[in-house]
N, C-alpha and C positions, 0 to 999 in steps of 0.2 A: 212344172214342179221340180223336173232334177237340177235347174239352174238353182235352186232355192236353197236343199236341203243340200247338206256337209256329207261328204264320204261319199254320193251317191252310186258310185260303182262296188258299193259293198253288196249289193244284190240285195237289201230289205226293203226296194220299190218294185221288183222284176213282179210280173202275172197281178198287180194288184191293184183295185182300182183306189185311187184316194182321192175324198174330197176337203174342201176347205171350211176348215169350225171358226166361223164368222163372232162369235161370241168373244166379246168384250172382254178381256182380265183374263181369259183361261188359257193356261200354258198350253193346250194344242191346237197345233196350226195345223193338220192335215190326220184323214182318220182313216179305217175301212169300214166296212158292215160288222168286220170279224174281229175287231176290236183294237186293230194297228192303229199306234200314233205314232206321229211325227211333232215332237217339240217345239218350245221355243230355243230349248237349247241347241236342238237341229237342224236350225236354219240359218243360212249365213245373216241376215238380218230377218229381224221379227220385226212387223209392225207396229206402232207406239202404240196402238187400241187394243194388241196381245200382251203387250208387256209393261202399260201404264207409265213407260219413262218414254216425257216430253220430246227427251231427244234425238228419240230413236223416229224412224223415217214414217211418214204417212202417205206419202208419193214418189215411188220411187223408178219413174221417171225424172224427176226433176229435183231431184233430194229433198222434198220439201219435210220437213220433220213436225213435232208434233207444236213445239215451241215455235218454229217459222208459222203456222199455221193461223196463232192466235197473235202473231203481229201487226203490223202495219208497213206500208203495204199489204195488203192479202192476200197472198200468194193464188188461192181459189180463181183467182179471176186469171191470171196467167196462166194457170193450168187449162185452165176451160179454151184460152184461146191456142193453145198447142194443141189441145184435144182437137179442136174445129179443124186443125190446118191439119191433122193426119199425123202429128210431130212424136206420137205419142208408142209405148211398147207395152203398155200394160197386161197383156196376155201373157208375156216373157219374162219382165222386171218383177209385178205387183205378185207378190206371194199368190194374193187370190185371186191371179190371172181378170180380172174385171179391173176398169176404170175406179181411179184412187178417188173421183172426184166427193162420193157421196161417202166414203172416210173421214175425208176433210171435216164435209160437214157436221157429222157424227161429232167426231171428234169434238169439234170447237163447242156444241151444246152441250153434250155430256160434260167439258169442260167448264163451261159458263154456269151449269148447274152442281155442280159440284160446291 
């Protein structure tokens, strides 16, 4: 998480557990029990599924953005095979430290239904 969030040696991560708000559209990326967020404005990059602009990143492992995603090529299938080979940082890069793979997915439905 402190690779993620801007300022981080400000001391408003120190003793506190945060986890990640998976939720679609909504401006926080990271929370406590006790009522701390952590923004979109507080992260060096927010995910395109936190902030609904196309071009902002869905994998970021491999830059793949939200617009790369609904292209052609499919970027999903190169991920998957980086994934397989171990190529992959997603606990360190991915905001929400989990594999971007099922983002992807998300993504490109919630896009298609739109």
């Amino acid at each position: 998480m402190r690779h993620h969030v801007l300022d981080p040696w400000r001391g408003r991560l120190e003793g506190k557990e945060f986890s990640f708000c998976e939720t679609p559209g909504c401006d926080v990326v990271y929370f406590t029990v006790d009522g701390d967020t952590i923004g979109t404005d507080d992260v060096r990059r927010a995910p395109a599924y936190k902030t609904g602009q196309a071009g902002d990143p869905l994998c970021f492992c491999f830059d793949v953005s939200g617009d790369d995603a609904l292209g052609d090529p499919d970027p999903a299938r190169y991920v998957r095979e980086r994934v397989r080979r171990g190529e992959c940082a997603c606990e360190v890069l991915n905001p929400s430290g989990a594999c971007c793979l099922g983002s992807i997915g998300r993504w490109k439905k919630a896009t298609a239904e739109a």
